[in-house]
Backbone as a chain_set.jsonl record, in Angstrom:
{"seq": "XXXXXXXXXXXXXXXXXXXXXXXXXXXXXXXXXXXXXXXXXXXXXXXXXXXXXXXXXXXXXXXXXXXXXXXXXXXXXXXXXXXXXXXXXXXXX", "coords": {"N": [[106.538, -65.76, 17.523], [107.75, -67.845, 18.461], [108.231, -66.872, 20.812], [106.162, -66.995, 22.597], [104.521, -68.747, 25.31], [102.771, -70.361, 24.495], [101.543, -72.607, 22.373], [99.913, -72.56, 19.27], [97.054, -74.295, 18.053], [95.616, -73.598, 15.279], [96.598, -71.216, 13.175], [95.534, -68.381, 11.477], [95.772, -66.74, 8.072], [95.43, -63.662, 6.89], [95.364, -61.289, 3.931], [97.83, -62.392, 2.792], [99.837, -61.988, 0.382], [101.598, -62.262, -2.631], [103.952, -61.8, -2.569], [104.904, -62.306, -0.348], [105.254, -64.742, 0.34], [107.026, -67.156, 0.095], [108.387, -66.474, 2.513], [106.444, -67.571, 4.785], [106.515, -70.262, 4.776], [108.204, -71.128, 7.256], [108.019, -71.493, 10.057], [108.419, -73.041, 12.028], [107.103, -76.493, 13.282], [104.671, -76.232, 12.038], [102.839, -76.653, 9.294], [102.695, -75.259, 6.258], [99.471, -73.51, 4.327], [98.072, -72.217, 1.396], [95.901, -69.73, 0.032], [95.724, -67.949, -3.23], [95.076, -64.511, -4.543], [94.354, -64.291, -8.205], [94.733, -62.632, -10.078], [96.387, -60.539, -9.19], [98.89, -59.352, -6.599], [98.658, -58.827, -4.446], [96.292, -59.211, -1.276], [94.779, -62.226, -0.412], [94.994, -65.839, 1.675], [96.061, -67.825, 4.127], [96.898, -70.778, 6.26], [98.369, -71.753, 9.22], [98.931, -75.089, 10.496], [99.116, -76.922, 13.052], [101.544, -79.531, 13.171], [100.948, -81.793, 15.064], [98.298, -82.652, 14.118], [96.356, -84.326, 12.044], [95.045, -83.41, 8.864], [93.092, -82.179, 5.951], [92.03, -81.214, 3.307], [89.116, -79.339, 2.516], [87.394, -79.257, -0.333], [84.793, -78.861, -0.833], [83.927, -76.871, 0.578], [84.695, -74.28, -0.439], [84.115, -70.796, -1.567], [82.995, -69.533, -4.079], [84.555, -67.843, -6.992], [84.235, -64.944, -8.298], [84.392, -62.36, -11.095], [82.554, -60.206, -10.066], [82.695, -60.407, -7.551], [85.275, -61.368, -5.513], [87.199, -63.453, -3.885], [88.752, -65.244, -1.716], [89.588, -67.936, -0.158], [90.0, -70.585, 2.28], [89.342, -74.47, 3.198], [89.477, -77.225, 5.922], [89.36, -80.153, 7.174], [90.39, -80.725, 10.571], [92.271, -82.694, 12.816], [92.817, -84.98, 16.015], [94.883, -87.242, 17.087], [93.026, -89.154, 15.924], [90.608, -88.229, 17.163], [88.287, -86.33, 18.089], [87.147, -84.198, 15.193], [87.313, -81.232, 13.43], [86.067, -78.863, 11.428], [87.973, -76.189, 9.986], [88.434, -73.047, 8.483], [89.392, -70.344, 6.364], [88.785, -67.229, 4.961], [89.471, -64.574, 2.712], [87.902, -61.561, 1.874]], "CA": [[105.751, -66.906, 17.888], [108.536, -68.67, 19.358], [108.706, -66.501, 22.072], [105.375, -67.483, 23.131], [104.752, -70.516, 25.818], [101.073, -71.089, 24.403], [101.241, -73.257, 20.934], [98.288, -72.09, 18.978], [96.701, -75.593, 16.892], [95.934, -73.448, 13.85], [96.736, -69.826, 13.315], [95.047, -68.156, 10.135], [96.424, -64.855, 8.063], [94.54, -63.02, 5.858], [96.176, -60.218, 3.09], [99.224, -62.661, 2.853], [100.546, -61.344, -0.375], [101.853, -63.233, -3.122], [105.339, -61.982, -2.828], [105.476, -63.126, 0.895], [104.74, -66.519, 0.321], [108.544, -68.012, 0.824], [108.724, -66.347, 4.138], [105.7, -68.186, 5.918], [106.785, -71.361, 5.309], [109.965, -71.222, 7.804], [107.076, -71.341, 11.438], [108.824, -74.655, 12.781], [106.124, -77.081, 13.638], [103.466, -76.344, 11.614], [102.448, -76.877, 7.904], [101.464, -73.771, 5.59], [98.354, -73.72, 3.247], [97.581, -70.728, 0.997], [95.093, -69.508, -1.641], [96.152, -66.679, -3.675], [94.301, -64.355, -5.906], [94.746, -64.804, -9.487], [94.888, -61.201, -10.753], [97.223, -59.188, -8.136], [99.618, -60.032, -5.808], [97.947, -57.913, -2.892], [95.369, -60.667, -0.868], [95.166, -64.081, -0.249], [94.53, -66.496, 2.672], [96.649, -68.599, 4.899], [96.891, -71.285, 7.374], [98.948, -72.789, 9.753], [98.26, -76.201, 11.184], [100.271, -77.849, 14.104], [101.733, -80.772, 12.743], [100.487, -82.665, 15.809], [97.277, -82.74, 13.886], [96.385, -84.585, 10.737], [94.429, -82.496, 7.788], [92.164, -82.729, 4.952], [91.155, -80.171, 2.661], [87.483, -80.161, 2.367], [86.78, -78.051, -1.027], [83.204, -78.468, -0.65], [83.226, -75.875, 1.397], [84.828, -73.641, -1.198], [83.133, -70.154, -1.969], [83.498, -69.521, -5.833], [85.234, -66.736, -7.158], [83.988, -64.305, -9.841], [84.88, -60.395, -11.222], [81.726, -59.283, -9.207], [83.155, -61.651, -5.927], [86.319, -61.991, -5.441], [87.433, -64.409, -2.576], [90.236, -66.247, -1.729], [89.365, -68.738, 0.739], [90.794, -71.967, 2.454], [89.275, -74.893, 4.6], [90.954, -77.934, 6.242], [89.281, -80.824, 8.424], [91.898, -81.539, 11.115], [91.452, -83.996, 13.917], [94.389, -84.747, 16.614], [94.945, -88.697, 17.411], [91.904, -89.47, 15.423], [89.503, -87.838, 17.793], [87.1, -85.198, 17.408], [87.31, -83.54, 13.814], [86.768, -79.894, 13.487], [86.552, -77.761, 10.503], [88.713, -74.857, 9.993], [88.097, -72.423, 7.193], [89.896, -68.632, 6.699], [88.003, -66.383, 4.149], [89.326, -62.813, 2.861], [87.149, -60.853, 0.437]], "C": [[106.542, -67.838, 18.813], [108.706, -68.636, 20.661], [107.728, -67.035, 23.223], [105.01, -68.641, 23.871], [103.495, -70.917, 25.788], [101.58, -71.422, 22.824], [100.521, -73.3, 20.487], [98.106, -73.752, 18.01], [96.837, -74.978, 15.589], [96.065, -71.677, 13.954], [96.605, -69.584, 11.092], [95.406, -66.999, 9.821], [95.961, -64.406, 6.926], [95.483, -61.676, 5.245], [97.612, -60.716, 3.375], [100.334, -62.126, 1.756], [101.284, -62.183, -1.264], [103.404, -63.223, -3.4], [105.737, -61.925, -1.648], [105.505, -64.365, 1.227], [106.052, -67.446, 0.601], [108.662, -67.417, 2.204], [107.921, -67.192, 5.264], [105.982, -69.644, 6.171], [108.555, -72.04, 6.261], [108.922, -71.131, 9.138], [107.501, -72.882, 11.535], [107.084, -75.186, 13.398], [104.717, -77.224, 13.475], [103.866, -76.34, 9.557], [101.825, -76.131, 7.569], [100.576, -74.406, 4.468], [98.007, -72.507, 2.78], [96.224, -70.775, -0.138], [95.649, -68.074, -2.013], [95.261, -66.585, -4.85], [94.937, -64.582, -7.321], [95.192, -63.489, -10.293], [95.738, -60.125, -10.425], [97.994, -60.32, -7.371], [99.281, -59.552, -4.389], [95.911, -59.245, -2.606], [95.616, -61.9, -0.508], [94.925, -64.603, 1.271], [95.769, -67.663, 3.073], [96.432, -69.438, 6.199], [98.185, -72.119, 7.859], [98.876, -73.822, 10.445], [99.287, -76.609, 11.542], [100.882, -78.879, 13.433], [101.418, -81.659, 13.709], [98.984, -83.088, 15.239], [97.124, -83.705, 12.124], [95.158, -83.307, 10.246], [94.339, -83.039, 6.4], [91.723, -81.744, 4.021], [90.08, -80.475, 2.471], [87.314, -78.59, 1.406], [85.623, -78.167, -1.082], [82.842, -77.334, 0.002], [83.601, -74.61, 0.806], [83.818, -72.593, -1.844], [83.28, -69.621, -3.056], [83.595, -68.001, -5.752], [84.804, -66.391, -8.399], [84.544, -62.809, -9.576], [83.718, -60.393, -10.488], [82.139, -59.721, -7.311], [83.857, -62.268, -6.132], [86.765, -62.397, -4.098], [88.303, -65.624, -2.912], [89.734, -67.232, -0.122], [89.629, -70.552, 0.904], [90.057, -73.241, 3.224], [89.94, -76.329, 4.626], [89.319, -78.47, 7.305], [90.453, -81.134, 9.395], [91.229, -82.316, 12.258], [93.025, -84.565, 14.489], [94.202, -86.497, 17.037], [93.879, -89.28, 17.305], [90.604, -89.379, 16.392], [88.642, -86.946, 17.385], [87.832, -84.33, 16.274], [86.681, -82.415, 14.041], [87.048, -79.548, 11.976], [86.523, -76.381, 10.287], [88.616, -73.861, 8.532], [88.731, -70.607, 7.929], [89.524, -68.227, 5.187], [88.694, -64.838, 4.271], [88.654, -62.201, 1.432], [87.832, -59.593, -0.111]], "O": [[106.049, -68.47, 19.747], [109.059, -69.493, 21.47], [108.078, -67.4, 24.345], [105.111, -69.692, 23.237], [102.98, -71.624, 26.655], [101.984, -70.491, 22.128], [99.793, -74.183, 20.942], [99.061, -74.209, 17.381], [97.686, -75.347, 14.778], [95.556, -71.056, 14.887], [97.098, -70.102, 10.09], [95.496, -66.111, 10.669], [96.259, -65.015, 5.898], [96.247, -61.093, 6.014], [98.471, -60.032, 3.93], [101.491, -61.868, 2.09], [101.784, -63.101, -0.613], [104.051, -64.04, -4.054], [106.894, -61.53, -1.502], [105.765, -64.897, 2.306], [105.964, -68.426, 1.341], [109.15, -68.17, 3.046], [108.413, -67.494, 6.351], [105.828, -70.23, 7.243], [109.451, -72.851, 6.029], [109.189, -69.964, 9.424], [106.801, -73.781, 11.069], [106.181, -74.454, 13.803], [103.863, -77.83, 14.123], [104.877, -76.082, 8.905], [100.696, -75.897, 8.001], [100.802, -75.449, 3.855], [97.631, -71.657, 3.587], [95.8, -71.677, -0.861], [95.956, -67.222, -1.179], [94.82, -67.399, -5.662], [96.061, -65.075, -7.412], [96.076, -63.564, -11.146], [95.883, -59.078, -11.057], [97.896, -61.546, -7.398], [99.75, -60.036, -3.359], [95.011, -59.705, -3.308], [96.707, -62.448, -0.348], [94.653, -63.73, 2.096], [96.303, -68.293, 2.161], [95.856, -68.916, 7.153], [98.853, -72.897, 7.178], [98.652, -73.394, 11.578], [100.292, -76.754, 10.846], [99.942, -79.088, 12.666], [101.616, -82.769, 13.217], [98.412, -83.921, 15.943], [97.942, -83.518, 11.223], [94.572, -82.533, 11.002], [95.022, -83.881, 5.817], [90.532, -81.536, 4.251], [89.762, -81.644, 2.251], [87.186, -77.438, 1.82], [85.193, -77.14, -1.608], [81.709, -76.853, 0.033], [83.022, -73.644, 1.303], [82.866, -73.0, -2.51], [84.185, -68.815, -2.842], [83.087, -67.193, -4.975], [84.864, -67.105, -9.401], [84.938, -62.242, -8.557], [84.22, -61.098, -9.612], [81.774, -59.239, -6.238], [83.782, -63.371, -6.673], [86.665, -61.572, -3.189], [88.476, -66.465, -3.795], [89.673, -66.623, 0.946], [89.514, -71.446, 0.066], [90.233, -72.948, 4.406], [90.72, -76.711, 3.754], [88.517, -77.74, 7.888], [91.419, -81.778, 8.985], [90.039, -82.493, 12.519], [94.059, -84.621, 13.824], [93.041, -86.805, 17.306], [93.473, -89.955, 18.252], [89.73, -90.246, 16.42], [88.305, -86.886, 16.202], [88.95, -83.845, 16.446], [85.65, -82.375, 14.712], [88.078, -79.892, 11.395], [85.582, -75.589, 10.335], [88.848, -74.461, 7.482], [88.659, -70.006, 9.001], [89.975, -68.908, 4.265], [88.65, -64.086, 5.245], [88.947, -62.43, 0.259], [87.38, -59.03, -1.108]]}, "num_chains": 1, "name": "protein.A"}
């Protein structure tokens, strides 16, 4: 990522894994967010958000998790020098 001379705002990662979870948060300049399943360590959802941005979790937008539907899913208002607000959401089933 470093190598790259485009700075993505948010970059989302799906099947993060619950025994990779100390490695993602070392991405200079952004702030991680996960959900992890509850039953396995294989799955899960991630985000990274710029730190040029503020953020909000918005669980309303949360899609419930049962044994017939299982889902790990994340979302996040962000909004950059209190201008236009977007919301960001990463879903893996």
């Amino acid at each position: 990522m470093e190598l790259l001379a485009l700075k993505f705002d948010v970059i989302i990662l799906s099947e993060i894994w619950s025994t990779n979870i100390n490695f993602y948060h070392n991405l200079k300049g952004y702030t991680f967010f996960y959900e992890l399943p509850k039953e396995t360590h294989i799955g899960g959802i991630g985000v990274f958000i710029s730190n040029d941005f503020s953020h909000l979790e918005r669980n309303e937008f949360k899609i419930p998790t049962c044994d017939a539907n299982r889902v790990e899913n994340i979302w996040y208002e962000i909004a950059k020098n209190g201008f236009k607000k977007y919301v960001i959401g990463g879903i893996y089933l």
